[in-house]
SEROMAR-715668 format. One record per residue: residue in one letter; x, y, z of N, C-alpha, C in turn. Coordinates in steps of 0.02 Angstrom, whole numbers, plus 50000, padded with zeros to 5 digits. Layout:
<atoms>
aXYZXYZXYZ/...
</atoms>
This chain:
<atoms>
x499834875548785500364872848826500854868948783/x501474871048772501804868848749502204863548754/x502414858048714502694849248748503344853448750/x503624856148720504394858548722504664861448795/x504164865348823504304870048880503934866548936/x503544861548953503504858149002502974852549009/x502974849549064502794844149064502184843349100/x501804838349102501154838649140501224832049177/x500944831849232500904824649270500474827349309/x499904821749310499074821649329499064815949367/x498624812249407498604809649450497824810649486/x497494812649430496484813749448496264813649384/x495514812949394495044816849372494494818549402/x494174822949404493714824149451493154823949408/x492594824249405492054824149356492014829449349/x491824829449288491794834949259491304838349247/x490744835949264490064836649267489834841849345/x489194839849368488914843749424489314839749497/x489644840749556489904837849593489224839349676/x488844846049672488544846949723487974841149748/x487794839349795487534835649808486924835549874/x487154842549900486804842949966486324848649942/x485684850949992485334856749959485954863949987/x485934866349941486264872049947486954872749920/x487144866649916487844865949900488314867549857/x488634870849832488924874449768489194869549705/x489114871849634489334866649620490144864249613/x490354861949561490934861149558491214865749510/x491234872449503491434875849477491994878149464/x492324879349508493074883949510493534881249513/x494314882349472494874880049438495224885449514/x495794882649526496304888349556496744886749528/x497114891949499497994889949460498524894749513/x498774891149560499344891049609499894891349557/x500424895449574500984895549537501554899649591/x502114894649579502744893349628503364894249590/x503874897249623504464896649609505004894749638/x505514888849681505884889649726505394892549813/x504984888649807504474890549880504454884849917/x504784881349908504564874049963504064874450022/x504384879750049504264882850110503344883650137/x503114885650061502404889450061501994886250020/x502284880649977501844881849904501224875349909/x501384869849975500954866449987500364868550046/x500534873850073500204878750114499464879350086/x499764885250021499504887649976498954883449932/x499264876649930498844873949872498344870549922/x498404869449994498004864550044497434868850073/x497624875950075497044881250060496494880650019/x496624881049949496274878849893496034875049904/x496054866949913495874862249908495234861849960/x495494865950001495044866150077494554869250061/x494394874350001493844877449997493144874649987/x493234866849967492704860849963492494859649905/x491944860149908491484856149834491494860849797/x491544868049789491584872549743492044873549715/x492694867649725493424867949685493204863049661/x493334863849603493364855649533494004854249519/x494474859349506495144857249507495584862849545/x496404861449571496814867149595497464862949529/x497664866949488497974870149441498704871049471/x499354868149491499904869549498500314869349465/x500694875849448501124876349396501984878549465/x502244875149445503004876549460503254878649387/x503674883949421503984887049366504914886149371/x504814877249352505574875449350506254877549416/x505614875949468505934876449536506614871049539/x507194874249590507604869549590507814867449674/x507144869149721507384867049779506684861449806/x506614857049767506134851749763505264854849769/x505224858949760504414862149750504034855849716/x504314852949677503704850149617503794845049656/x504174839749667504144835449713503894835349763/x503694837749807503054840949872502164841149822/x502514845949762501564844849734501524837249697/x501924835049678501784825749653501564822549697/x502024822349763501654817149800500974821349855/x500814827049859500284828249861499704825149817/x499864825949755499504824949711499224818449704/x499834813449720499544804449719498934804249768/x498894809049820498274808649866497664813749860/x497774815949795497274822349799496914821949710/x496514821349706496014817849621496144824849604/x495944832149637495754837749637496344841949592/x497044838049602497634842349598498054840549553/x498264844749500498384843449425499204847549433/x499644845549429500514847349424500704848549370/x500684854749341501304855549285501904860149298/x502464855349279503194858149286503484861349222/x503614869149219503894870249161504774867349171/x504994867549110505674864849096506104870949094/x505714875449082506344883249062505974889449116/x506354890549175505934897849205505844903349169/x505144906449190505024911049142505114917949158/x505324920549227505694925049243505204927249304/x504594926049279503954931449288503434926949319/x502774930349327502434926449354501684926049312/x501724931449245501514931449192501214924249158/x501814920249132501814913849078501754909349145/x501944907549179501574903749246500884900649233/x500624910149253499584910049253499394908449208/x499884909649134499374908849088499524901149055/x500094899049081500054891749067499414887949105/x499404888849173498904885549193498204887549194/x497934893849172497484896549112497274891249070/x497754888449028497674886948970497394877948989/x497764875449058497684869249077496734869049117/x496434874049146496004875449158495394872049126/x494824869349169494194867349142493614867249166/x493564872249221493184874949259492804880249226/x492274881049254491864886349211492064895149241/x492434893649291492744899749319493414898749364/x493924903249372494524901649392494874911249426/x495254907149481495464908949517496114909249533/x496794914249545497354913549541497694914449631/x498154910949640498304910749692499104909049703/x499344913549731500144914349745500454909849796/x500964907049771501314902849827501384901249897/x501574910049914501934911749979501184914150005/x500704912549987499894916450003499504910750044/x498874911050067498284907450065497544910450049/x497184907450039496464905950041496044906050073/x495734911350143495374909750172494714907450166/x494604903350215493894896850216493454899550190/x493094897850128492484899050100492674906750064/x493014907450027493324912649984492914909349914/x493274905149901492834901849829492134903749822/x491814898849873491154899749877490794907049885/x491094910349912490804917349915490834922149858/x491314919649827491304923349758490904920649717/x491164914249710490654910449653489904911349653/x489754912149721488904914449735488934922349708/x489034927149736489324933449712489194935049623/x489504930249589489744929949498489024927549488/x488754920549515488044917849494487514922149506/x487514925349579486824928749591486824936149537/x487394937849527487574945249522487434942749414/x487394937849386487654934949319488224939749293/x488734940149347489524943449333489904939249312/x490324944949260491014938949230491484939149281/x491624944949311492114944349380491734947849453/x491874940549488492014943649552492454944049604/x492394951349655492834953049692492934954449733/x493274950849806493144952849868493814955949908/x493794957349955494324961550007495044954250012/x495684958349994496144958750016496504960450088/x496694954350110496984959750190497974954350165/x498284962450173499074959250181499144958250263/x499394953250285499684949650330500304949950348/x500574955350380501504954750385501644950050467/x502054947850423502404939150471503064942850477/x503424940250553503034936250594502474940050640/x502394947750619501824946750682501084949650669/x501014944150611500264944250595499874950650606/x500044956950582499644963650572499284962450526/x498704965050491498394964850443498294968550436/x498304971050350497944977750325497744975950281/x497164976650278496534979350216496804980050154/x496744978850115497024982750025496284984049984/x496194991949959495704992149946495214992449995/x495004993950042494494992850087493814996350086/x494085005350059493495007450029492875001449978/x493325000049924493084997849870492504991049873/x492894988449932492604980649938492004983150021/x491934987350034491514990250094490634985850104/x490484985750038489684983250051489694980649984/x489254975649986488934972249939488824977049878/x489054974449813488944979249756488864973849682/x488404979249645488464974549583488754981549522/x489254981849469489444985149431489204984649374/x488904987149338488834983149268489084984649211/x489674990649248489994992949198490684995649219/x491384993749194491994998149255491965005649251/x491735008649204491655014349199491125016149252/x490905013649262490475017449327490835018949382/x491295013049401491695017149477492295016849437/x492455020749429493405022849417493775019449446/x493455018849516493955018449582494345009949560/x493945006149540494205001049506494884999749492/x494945003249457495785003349420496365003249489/x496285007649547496595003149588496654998049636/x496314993149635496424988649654496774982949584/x497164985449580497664979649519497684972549529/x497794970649601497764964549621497344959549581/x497624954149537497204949749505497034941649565/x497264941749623497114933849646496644938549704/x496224941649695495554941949757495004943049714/x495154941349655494684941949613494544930849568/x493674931849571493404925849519493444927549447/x493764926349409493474925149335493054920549287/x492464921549257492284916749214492614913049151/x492984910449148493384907449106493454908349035/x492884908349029492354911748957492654917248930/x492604921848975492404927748970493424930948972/x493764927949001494424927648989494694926748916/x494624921448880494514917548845494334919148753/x493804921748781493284923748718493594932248702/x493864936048755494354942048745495014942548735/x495314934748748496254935548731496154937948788/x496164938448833496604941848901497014935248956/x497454937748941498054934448960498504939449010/x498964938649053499604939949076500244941149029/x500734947149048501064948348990501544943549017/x502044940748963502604933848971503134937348996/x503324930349008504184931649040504324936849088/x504644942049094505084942949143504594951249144/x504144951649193503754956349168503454960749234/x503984961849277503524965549348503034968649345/x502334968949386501794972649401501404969349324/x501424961749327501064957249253500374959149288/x500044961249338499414959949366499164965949344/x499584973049322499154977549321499044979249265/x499354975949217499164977149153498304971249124/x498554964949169497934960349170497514963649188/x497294968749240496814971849261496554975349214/x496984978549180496714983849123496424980549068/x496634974849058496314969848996495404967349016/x495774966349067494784962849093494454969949085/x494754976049114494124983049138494024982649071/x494564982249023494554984548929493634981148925/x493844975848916493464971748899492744973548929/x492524977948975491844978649009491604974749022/x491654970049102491344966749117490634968049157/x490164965749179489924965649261490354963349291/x490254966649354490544963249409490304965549473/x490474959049522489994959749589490664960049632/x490604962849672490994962849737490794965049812/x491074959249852490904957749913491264961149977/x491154961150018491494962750087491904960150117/x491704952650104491934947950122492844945450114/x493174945550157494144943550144493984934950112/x494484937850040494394931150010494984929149987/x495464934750027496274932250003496654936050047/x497344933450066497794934250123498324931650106/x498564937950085499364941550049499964940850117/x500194935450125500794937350140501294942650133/x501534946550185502054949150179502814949550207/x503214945850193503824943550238504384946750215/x504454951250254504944956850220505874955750246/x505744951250283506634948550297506594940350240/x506194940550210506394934550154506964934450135/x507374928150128507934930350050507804930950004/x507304931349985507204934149895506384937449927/x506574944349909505884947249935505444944549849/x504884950049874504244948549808504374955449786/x504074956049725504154962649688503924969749707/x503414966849745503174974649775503604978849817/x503864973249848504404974949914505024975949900/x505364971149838506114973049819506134979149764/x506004985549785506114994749763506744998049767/x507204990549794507914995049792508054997649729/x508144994249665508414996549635507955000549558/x508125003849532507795009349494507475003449437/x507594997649434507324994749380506644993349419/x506394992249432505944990449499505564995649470/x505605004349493505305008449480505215008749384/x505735007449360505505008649279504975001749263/x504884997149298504584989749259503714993849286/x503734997849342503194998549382502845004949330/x503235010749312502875015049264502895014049194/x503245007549175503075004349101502535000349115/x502204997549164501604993349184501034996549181/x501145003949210500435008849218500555010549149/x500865011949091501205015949036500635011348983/x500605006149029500315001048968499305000548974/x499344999449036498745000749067498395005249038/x498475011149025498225016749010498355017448938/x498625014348898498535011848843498115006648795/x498085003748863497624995548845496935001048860/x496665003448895496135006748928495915011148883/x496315018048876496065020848797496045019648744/x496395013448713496375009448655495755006148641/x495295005148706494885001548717494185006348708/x494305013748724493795016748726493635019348789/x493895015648836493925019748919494365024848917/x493975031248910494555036448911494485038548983/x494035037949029493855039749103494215033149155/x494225027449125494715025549167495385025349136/x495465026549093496085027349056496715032549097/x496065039649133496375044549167496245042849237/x496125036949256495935035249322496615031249353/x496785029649258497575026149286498035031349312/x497895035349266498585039949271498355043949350/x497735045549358497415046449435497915043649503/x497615035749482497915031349532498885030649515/x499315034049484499815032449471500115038949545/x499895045849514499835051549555499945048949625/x499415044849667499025045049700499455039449753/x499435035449710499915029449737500585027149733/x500695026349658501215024349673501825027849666/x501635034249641502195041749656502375039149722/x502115042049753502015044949824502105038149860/x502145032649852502625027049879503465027949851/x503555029749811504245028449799504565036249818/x504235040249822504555047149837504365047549915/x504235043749951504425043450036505085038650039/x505045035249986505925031350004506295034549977/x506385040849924506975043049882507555045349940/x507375048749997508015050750037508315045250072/x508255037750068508435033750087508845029550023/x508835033449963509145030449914509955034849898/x510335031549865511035033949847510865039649786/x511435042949775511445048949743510965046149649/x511425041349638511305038849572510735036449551/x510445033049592509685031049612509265036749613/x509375038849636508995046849629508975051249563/x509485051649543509255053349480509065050149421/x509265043649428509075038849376508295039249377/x507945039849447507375038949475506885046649431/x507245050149459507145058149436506855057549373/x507435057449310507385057049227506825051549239/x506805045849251506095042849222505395042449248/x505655046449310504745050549326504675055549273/x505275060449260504995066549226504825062249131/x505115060549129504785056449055504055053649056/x503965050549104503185047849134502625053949139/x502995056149180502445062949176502575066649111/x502945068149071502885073049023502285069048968/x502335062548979501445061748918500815063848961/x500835065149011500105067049038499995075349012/x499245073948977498865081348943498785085949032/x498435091449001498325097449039497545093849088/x497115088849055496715086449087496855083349145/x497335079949149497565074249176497975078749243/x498125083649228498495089249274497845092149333/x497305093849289496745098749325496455096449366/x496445090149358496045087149412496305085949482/x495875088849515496215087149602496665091949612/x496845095749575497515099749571497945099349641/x497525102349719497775099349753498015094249793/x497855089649765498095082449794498705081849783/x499075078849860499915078049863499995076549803/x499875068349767500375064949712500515069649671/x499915075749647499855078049580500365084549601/x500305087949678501035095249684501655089749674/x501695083749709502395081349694502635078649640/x502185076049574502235077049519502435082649505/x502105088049513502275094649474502885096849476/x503135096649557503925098049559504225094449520/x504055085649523504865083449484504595084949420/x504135087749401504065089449314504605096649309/x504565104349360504625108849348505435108549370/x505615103049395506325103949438506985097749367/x507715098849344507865095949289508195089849359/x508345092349404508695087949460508205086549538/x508415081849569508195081649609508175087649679/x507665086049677507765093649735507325091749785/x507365094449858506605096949919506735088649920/x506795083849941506755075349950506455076450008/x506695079050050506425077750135505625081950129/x505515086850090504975091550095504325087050063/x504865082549991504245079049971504125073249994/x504435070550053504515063650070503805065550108/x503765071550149503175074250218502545075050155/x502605077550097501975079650063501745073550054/x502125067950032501915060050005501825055950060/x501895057550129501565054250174500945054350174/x500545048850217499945045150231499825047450310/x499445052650317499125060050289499685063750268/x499575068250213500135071550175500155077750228/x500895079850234501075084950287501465090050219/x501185097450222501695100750168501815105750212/x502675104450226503225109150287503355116750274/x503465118450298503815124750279504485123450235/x504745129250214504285135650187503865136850152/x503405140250181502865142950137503105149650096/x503115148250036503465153149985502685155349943/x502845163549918502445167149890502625169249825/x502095169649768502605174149713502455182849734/x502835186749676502915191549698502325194949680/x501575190549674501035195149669500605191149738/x500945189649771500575184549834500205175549816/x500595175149765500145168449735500655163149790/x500045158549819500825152949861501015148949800/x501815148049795502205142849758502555139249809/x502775134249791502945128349798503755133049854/x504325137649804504655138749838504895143149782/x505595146549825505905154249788506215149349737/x506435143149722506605140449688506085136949636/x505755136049658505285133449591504695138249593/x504455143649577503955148649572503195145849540/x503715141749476502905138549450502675135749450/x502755130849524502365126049558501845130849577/x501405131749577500905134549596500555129249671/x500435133649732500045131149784499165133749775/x499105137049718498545142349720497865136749763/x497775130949724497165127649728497225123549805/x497765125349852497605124349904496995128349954/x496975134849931496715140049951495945136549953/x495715134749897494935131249894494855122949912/x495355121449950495355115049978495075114250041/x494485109950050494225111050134494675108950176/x494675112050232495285110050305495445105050307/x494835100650295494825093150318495215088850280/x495495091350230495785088950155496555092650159/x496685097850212497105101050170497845097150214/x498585097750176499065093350193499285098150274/x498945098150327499195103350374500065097650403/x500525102950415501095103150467501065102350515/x501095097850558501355097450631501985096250654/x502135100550688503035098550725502765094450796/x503375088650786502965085950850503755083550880/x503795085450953504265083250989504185079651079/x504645072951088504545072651158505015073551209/x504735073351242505155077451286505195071551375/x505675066351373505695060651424505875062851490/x505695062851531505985064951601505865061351658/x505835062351715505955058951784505355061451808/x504885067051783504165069751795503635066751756/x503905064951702503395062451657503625063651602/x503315061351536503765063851472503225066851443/x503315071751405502885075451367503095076051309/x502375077151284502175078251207502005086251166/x502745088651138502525096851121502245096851045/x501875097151029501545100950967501545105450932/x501975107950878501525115850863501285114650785/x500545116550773500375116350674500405124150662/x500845121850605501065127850556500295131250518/x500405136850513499725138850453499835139550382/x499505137550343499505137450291499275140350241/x499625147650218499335151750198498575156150208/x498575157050287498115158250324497415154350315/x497355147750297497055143550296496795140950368/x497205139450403497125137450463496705142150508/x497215147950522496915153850556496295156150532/x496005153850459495145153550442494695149350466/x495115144750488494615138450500494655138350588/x494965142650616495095143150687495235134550734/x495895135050725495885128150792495815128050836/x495445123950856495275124250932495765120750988/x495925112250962496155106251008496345103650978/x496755099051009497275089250964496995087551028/x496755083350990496685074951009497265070551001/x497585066051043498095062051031497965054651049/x498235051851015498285043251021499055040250997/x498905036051015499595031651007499375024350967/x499535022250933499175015450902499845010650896/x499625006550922500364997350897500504998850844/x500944999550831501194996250748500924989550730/x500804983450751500624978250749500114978150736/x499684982250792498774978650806498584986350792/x498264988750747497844995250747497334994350798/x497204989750818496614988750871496784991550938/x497394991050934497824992550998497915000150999/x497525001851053497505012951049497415014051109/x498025018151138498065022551190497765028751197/x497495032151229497225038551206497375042251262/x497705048551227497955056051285497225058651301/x497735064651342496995067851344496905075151291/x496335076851269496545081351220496815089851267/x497175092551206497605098551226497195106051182/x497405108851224496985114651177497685119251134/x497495122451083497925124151047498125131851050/x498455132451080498535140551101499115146151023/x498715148751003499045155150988499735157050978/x500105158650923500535160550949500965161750878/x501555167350885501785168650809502495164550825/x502585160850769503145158450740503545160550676/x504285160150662504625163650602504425156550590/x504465154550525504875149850466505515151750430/x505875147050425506365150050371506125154250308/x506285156950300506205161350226506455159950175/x505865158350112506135158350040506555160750007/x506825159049973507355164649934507325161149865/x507555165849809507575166949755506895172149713/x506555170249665506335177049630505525177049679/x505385172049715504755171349776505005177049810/x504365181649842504385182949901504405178149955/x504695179349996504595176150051503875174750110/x503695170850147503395172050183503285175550254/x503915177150277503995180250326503895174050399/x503515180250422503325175350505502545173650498/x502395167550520501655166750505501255164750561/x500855163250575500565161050636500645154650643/x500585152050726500805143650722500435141950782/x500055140250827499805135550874500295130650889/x500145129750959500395125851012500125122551082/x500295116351089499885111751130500395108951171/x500245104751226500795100851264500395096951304/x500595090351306500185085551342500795080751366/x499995076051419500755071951445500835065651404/x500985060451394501105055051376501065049851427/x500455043851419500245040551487500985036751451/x501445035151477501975029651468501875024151515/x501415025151580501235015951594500705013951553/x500315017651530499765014051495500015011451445/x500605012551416500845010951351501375002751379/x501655004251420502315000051439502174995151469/x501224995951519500834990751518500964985551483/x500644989251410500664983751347501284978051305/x501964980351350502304975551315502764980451293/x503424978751258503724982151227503514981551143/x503404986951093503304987351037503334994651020/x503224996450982503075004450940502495006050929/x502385012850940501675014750927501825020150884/x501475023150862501165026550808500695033850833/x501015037450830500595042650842500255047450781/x499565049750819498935050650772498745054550830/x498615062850777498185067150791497625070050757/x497185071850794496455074150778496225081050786/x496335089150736496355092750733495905096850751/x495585098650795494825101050791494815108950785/x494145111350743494135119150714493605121150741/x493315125750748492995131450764492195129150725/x492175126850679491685124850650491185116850655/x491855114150693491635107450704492105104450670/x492375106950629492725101550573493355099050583/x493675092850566494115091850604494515087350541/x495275085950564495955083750489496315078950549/x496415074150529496585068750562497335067350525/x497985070150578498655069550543499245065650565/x499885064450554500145064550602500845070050612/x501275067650658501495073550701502445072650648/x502545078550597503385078350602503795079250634/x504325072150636504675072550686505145076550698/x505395081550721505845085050750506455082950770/x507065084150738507695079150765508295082950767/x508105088450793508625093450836509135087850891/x509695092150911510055089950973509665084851033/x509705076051001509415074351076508575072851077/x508275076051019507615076151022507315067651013/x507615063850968507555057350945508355052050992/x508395053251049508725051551109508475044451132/x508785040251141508465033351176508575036651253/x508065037151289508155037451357507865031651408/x508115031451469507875027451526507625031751559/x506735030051581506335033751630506205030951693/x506295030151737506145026551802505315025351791/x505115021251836504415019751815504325014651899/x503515016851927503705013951968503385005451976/x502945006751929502964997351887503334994351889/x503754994651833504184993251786505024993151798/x505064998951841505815000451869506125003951817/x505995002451765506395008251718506035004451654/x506025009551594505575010251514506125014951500/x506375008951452506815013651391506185016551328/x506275023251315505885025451280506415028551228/x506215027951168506495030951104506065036251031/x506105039651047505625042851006505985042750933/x505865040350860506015041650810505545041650768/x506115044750687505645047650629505395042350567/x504915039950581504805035050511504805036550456/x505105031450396505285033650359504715038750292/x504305039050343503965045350282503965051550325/x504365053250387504675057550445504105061050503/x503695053950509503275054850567503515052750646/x503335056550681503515055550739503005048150763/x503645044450803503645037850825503795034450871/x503525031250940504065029550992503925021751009/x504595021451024504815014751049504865013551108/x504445007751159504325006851208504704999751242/x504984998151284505414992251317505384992551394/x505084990751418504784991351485505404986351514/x505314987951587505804983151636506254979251612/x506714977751666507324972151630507564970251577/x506764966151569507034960851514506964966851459/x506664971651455506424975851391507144977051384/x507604980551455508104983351435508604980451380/x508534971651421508984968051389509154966251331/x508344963651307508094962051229508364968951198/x508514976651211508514980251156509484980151166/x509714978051222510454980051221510904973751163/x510424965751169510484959151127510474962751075/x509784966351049509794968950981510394972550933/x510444980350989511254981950978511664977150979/x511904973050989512724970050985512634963050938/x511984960850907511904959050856512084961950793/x511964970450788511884972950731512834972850733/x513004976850790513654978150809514114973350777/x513944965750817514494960050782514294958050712/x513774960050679513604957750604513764963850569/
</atoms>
């Protein structure tokens, strides 16, 4: 810690010795280093979390990083009342959130330590559950479940959820791969030591996605590690902020280059190290994730953005070997990799926006080469679809067209799934299952009744260039009603529609429905209702182009959405 670059003001000491005192009681182990920038708002939140975790905090670690809307002033006079809580103010911002951690790293004297974000908290007994976790397990890190939190209306989602599922001890990262993505460094304990005694640090200054290269330094290093079930951190997400967080501000193409110079490094630190299996676990999870996040927003980006975007995917991908290709072959990230490798410009945006959705949907056309091999399209031939063919149903990216249809009878729900290189028609469909889920509350699920899937030939457009075409292929079709009081019951909000594919075998692909936005199809309409008196219903395409509807029951629903319009209108 340098006297030049900032200052320290203390106001404790806590002993430094054993603090537990009751039977069972944890000791005084764990450091948290909180680090703030311009957060007034959050950053005593954040640090009163920590503190709250009890006798298993010895110290909470606050670093302001030369805030200028009184941040440090809020942790001082905290601090006159708290032995626990140690303030350092740097003098020069460091861009990043990198030199932050590792300043207060370095201020650290806990036998294990814990990082924790401003705009974040701590839920109750997070410390302690890890720290038990690291002792029972004799792990250098431990690691429990992530849930992001979007404010204001408190949804939660899981991050990682597979990973953190049941009680586990690792004793090696090479044993689960799966590791490498969860990047996130504050849901994780470190032994201080063991940080320490390897140089692993945060990269400095001005350094987006500093966490995922830290990740790769600890896996380098081969630790044990234990991880729990247990939520031991709660990620804010406030996406009308004025200054979003990095994950969230993707407008602009630097964003995407700081994000594949981060994995660029990862997978450098990893095979440098001798992990050549997670080394390709990075480039796995790059495929997998964070492609396929930024290529559902590309048709929402300007011309220039797009290709800027283009050239430095195809540079990214051109260092990945033929290994790194074979694997999974059919998995979305790795066909939508392949295109922007085989394509010099951007091309298909809307086709790959549906493949990179969450369940991946791959649309028509279904293009052939001219010995029957499926490709990608008459324009790119040597995308190869071949290894869809040996993909089980349950896995494979199926098409659904999904449209509604609002009326004064009821509104209905039309369906039809495309086949996929007679894939489908092998696996024989039987039924959809339909639901509707909150956007808000996943807990929150409406359920249709299921439809059976009838038969029936459909054209697709046809390929063109040196592909044969596919012609006309087979397509199924369903129609159900849509309970709209059961839904309008609930309030006005958005739901989410989710279907459940069922085959001939039992087996079944859980998708959702593309939206269709012909003449009128994505229409705000008014339905009489005899509840309610009237439900404005709106069916639209989210932005990875799933079908979606918007619900506003009676009056006031009407009103609140007409306020909305003439807000946007006069701003």
């Amino acid at each position: 810690m340098s006297a030049e670059s900032e200052t320290e003001s203390e106001t404790r000491r806590a002993s430094r010795g054993v603090t537990g005192t009751g039977a069972g009681e944890p000791l005084a182990e764990v450091a948290v280093v909180v680090i703030g920038f311009d957060d007034a708002a959050h950053v005593t939140d954040a640090v009163r979390s920590a503190l709250a975790q009890g006798p298993a905090v010895r110290e909470v670690v606050a670093v302001d990083d030369c805030s200028r809307d009184g941040s440090a002033g809020l942790l001082e006079r905290l601090a006159a009342s708290e032995p626990r809580l140690k303030v350092i103010r740097r003098r020069v911002n460091s861009g990043g959130c990198g030199t932050p951690r590792n300043t207060g790293l370095a201020a650290v004297t806990a036998p294990y330590v814990m990082f924790l974000d401003s705009d974040d908290v701590l839920p109750p007994g997070a410390v302690e559950t890890l720290l038990r976790a690291a002792e029972g397990a004799h792990a250098e890190v431990a690691g429990g479940l992530c849930v992001r939190r979007e404010l204001p209306s408190g949804r939660e989602v899981a991050w990682q959820e597979s990973l953190y599922a049941l009680h586990a001890v690792v004793p090696h990262p090479a044993r689960r791969p799966r590791l490498v993505h969860d990047t996130l460094c504050v849901n994780k304990l470190y032994r201080t030591d063991f940080l320490r005694a390897h140089g692993i640090r945060f990269p400095e200054g001005r350094f987006p996605y500093e966490d995922v290269v830290f990740t790769a330094r600890v896996l380098a290093a081969a630790p044990r590690i234990a991880l729990v079930p247990d939520r031991v951190y709660v990620w804010h997400v406030r996406r009308s902020a004025g200054r979003l967080s990095i994950s969230l501000d993707r407008a602009g193409v630097e964003n995407w280059r700081a994000r594949t110079e981060a994995c660029r490094q990862a997978y450098e630190v990893l095979l440098g190290a001798g992990q050549k299996e997670l080394a390709r676990a990075v480039r796995a999870k790059f495929l997998d994730h964070d492609l396929r996040m930024y290529v559902r927003e590309l048709v929402l980006r300007d011309t220039a953005y797009r290709r800027a975007w283009w050239e430095l995917t195809r540079a990214h991908l051109a260092e990945y070997d033929a290994d790194d290709w074979a694997r999974n072959p059919a998995a979305p990230g790795r066909l939508a990799g392949r295109v922007v490798l085989a394509s010099p410009e951007p091309c298909d945006l809307p086709r790959l926006r549906e493949l990179a959705a969450r369940p991946a949907r791959l649309c028509p056309p279904y293009a052939r080469a001219a010995d029957g091999t499926p490709v990608w399209s008459g324009r790119l031939p040597q995308v190869s679809l071949e290894p869809l063919r040996a993909r089980p149903v349950r896995a494979l990216p199926l098409a659904v067209d999904g449209e509604l249809r609002p009326g004064a009878r009821g509104t209905r729900l039309r369906l039809r799934l495309h086949e996929l290189y007679g894939r489908v028609a092998q696996a024989g469909p039987e039924a959809v299952e339909v639901e509707w889920r909150h956007r808000d509350d996943d807990d929150v699920v409406v359920r249709g009744a299921s439809a059976a899937l009838a038969p029936g030939a459909g054209a697709h457009p046809e390929a063109s260039g040196t592909a044969a075409p596919v012609g006309r292929e087979a397509a199924w079709s369903a129609e159900t009603a849509v309970d709209l009081a059961a839904l309008a019951a609930l309030g006005a909000g958005t739901w989410d529609l989710r279907l459940r594919v069922r085959f001939r075998d039992g087996a079944s692909r859980d998708v959702t429905a593309h939206a269709l936005d012909g003449a009128g199809l994505l229409r705000r309409s008014a339905v009489p209702s005899a509840r309610q008196g009237v439900v404005l219903v709106q069916p639209y395409s989210t932005h990875s182009g799933a079908l979606a509807l918007r619900v506003a029951p009676g009056v006031r629903g009407v009103l609140s959405v007409v306020r909305r319009r003439l807000r946007r209108l006069l701003h």
